[in-house]
C-alpha positions as CSV (number, residue, x, y, z in Angstrom):
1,X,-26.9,-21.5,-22.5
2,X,-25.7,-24.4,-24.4
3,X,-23.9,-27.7,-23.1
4,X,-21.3,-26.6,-25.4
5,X,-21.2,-22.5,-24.4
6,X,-19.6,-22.7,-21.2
7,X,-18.7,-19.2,-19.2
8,X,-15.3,-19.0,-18.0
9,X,-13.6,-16.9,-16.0
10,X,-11.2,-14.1,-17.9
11,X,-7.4,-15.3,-16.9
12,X,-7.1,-11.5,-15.8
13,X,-9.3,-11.9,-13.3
14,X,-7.0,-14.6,-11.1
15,X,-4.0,-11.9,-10.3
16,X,-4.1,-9.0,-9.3
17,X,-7.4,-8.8,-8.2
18,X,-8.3,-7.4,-4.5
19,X,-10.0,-9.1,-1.7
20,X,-12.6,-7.9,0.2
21,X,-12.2,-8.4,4.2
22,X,-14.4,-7.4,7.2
23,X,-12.7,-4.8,9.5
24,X,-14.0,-3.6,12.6
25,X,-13.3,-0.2,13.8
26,X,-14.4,1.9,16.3
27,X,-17.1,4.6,15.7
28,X,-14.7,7.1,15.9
29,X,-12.8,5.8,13.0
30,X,-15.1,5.3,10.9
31,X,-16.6,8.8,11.2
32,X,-13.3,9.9,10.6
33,X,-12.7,8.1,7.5
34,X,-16.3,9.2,6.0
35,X,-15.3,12.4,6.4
36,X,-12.4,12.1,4.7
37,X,-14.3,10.4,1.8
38,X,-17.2,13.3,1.8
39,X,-14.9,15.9,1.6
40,X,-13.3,14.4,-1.9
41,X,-10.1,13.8,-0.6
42,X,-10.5,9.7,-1.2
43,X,-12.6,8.3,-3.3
44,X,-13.8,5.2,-0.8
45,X,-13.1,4.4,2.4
46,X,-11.2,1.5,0.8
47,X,-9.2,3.9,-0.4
48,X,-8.5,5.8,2.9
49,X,-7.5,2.3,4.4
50,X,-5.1,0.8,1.4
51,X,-3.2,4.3,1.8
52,X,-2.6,3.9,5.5
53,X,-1.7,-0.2,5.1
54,X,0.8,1.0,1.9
55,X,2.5,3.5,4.1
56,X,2.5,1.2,7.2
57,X,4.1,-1.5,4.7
58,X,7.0,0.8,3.7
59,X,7.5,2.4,7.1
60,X,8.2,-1.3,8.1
61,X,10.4,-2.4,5.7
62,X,12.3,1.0,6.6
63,X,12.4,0.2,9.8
64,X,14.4,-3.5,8.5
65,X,16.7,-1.9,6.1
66,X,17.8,0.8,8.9
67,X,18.2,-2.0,11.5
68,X,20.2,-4.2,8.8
69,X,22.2,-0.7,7.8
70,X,22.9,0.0,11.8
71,X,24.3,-3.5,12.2
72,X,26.1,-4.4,9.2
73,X,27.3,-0.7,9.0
74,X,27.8,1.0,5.9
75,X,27.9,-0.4,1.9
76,X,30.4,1.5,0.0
77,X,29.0,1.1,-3.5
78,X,25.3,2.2,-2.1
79,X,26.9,5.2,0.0
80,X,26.5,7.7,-3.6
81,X,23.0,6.1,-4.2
82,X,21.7,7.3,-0.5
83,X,23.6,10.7,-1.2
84,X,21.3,10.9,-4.6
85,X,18.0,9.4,-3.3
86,X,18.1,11.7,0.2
87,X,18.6,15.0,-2.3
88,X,15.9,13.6,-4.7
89,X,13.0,12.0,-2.4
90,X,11.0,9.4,-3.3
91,X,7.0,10.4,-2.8
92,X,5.3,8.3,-0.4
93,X,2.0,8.6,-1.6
94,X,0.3,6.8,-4.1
């Protein structure tokens, strides 16, 4: 390569991206989530795992809304938007 040809990293590449981290998980676990990978219903085990932490992640913030709904009591402009959304449910997964 030339002094003047320099390789840069694509801008798309510095959001968005994933990292990888090291997890330890019992034996048990991990069988569990190679099965679930060998019988096609995930593509990875990456996969299997960013599922779970999505779901945990909304069940969470649930859990803050609900507590801010249960002490602040009700919103009258939102009350026809929760009679909408709980007749029309959002899917959970992804």
């Amino acid at each position: 390569m030339s002094a003047t040809a320099v390789k840069r990293i694509p801008q798309r590449y510095h959001s968005g991206m994933s990292k990888q981290i090291a997890v330890r998980l019992p034996d048990e676990l991990v069988e569990f989530i190679d099965e679930l990978v060998s019988s096609g219903r995930f593509d990875s085990r990456a996969a299997v795992i960013t599922r779970q932490v999505r779901r945990l992640q909304r069940q969470l913030r649930a859990e803050r809304d609900a507590e801010v709904y249960r002490t602040e009591g009700d919103y009258p402009d939102l009350v026809g938007l929760a009679e909408y959304m709980s007749a029309h449910p959002v899917p959970l997964d992804d």
